[in-house]
C-alpha positions, 0 to 999 in steps of 0.5 A: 796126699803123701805126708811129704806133700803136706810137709812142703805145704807145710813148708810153704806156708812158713815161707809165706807167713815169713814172707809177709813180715819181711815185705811188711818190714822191708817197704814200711820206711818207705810207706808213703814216699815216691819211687823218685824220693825212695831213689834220692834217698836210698838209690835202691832200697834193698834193706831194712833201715826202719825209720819213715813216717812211723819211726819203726827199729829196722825189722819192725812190723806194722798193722799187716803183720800184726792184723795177720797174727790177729787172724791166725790167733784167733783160728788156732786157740778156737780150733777152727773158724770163729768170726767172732773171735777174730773181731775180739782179737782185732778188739784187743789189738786196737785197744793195745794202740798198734803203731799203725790202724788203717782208717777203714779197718778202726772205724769197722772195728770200733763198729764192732767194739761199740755195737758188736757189728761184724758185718760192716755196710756196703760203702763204695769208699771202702775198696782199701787194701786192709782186708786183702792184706790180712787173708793169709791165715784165711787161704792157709787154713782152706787149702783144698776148699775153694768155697770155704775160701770164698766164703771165710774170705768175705766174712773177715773182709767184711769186718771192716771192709764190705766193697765188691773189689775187696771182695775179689782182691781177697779171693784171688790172693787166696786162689794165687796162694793155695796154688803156690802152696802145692807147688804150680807153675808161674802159669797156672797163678797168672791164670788165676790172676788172669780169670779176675781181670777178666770178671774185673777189668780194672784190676788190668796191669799191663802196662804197668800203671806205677801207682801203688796206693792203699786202693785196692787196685793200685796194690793188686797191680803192682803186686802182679806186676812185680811177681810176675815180672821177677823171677826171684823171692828178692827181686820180687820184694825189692821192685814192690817196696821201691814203688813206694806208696802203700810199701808195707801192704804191697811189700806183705802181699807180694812177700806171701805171695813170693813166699809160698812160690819160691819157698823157705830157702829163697828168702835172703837170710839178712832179712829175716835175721832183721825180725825179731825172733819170737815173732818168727817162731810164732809165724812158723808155728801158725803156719804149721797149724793153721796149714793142718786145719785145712781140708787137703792136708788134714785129710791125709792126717787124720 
């Protein structure tokens, strides 16, 4: 690979690390609420106002964000996968009473803390969007390496979540986003998405169902149903957040998602201007290091 290849991966996966927070930020207000009520209360949310359930400042991150930071930290500083550095820093975070803790995530991690479980039991209840939510870092540092995807994939999902439709949910979000960080079609991701709809029928989205919940199916269907029926970054972001329901966690998927296909340039600069500024130069110094770590380009560095 030409160094001005991985440069773009490079550049890609700021724009999905950037892209996350923004959706995480742009649809936390709204988290919870119906497309009815979004429409009655904003017509077409298409800014950051902060405020919802949470009480956020406008530009404020949630528990996506921050588990995604957790993630990328903990591969960075042990310089490669660590499992168990990772359940430290999901520790540390929970302890620093985050404003927001999804209930199957505090319940794996407190399994950790109390017991130094990671690997939480299979539970048929725990098919939440916590552990997709989190994979960026997981599909940034295995670019070129499908199988370490899989398998870096389940061992963080399984931290908290240990559900077989979590499972592929986290997989092929990692697949969509290798493909959008080297550059390939429209075509080639619905492909992608094609091939776990077919291992996995329920995960079908056409039609649209409109039901966007913390269920890891609902937030996968709406996630394709807006990225693949928009053609920009901010329509993506837009049409994801106004249906409501889990609005940050889609919001952040659908960001990343739309963030590495559309790259840096496309993400409306009102928006990231919204996000506090450490944070972005932290999302872009992750990105960058946790991109070389993985085996297509830090081959062609080395």
């Amino acid at each position: 690979m030409a160094e001005r290849t991985a440069s773009d991966i490079i550049s890609r996966a700021r724009a999905a690390f950037i892209g996350l927070a923004v959706g995480d930020a742009l649809g936390a207000p709204v988290e919870f609420m119906t497309r009815g009520e979004i429409s009655e209360k904003y017509g077409v949310l298409e800014e950051m106002v902060g405020g919802g359930w949470l009480r956020l400042k406008p530009g404020q991150v949630t528990d996506d964000t921050d588990m995604s930071l957790a993630v990328s930290r903990a591969i960075v500083e042990s310089g490669g996968w660590s499992l168990k550095a990772i359940a430290e820093n999901f520790a540390l975070w929970l302890r620093s009473k985050p404003v927001d803790v999804g209930d199957t995530c505090r319940r794996g991690i407190r399994n950790y803390m109390l017991k130094g479980v990671m690997e939480s039991p299979p539970n048929e209840w725990d098919g939440g969007n916590g552990a997709v939510m989190r994979m960026l870092p997981v599909a940034l540092c295995t670019v070129g390496d499908r199988a370490l995807l899989e398998d870096y994939a389940r061992q963080q999902a399984h931290l908290t979540h240990n559900h077989p439709l979590s499972d592929a949910a986290c997989i092929s979000f990692g697949a969509m986003m290798h493909l959008a960080l080297i550059g390939r079609s429209r075509t080639r991701l619905r492909e992608e998405t094609d091939a776990l709809i077919a291992a996995y029928p329920t995960f079908h989205f056409e039609p649209y169902k409109g039901l966007a919940t913390g269920y890891v199916v609902d937030t996968m269907q709406t996630v394709f149903h807006t990225f693949f029926g928009t053609r920009s970054f901010e329509d993506c972001l837009v049409q994801t957040v106004n249906q409501g329901g889990d609005a940050d966690t889609t919001g952040a998927i659908a960001g990343a998602v739309a963030g590495a296909y559309y790259g840096e340039a496309e993400i409306p600069a009102r928006w990231v201007k919204r996000l506090d500024k450490k944070l972005v130069a932290e999302l872009n110094y992750l990105a960058e290091r946790l991109v070389r770590m993985a085996p297509l380009v830090k081959g062609s560095l080395d």
